[in-house]
C-alpha positions in Angstrom: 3.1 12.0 -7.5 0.1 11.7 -9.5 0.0 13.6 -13.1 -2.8 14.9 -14.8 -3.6 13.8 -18.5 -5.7 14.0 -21.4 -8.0 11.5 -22.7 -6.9 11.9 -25.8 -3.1 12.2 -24.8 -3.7 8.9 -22.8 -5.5 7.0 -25.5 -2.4 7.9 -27.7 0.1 6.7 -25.0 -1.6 4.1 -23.4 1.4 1.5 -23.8 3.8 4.2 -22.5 1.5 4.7 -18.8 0.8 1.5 -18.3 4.6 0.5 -18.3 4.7 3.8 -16.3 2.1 2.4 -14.0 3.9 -1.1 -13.4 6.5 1.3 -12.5 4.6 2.6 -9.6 3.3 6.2 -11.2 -0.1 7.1 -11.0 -2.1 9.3 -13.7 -5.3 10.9 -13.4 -7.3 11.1 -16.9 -8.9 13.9 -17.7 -11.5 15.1 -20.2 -11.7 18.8 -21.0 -10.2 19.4 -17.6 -12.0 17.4 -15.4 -10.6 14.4 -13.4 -12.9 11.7 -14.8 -10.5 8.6 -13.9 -7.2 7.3 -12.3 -4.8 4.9 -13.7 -2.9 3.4 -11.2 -1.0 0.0 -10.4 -3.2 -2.9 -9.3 -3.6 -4.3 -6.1 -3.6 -8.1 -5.5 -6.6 -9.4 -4.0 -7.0 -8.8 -0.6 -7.5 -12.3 0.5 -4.2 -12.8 -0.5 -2.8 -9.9 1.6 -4.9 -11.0 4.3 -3.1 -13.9 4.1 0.0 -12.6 3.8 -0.6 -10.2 7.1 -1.4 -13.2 8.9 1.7 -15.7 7.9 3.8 -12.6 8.5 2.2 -11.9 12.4 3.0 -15.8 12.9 6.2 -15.7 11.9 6.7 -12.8 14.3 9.1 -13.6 17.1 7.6 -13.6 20.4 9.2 -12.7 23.6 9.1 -15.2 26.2 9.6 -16.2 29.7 8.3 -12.8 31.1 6.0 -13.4 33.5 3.5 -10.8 34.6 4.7 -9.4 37.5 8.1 -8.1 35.4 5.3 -6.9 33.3 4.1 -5.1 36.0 7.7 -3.6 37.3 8.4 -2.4 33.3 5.3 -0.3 33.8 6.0 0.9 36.8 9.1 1.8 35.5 8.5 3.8 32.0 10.0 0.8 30.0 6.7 -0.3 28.5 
């Protein structure tokens, strides 16, 4: 749940929401009211969740030995 809070309130805490942020909470800074900015965790690069994605999908365990006419019959069937 994000939580709304002053600039001023936030430059005083800052070491308090940024623990609070490695923590997973998010904070939206505002100034006289108005959402100006959001503090929230950071995201690793996304080449390195692309990466990730992709050693994940080949690590995947495939199914094998069905051959396309059991393909076929599972469709006919409901069972795919």
């Amino acid at each position: 749940m994000d939580a709304n809070i002053g600039a001023f309130e936030a430059k005083a805490q800052l070491s308090r929401l940024l623990r609070a942020v490695e923590q997973g909470e998010r904070f939206t800074i505002t100034v006289w009211g108005k959402p100006v900015a959001d503090l929230v965790p950071h995201r690793a690069d996304s080449a390195q969740g692309v990466a990730a994605a992709v050693a994940a999908i080949q690590a995947f365990p495939w199914i094998r030995g069905v051959g396309d006419g059991e393909v076929a019959e599972f469709v006919r069937e409901g069972r795919l």
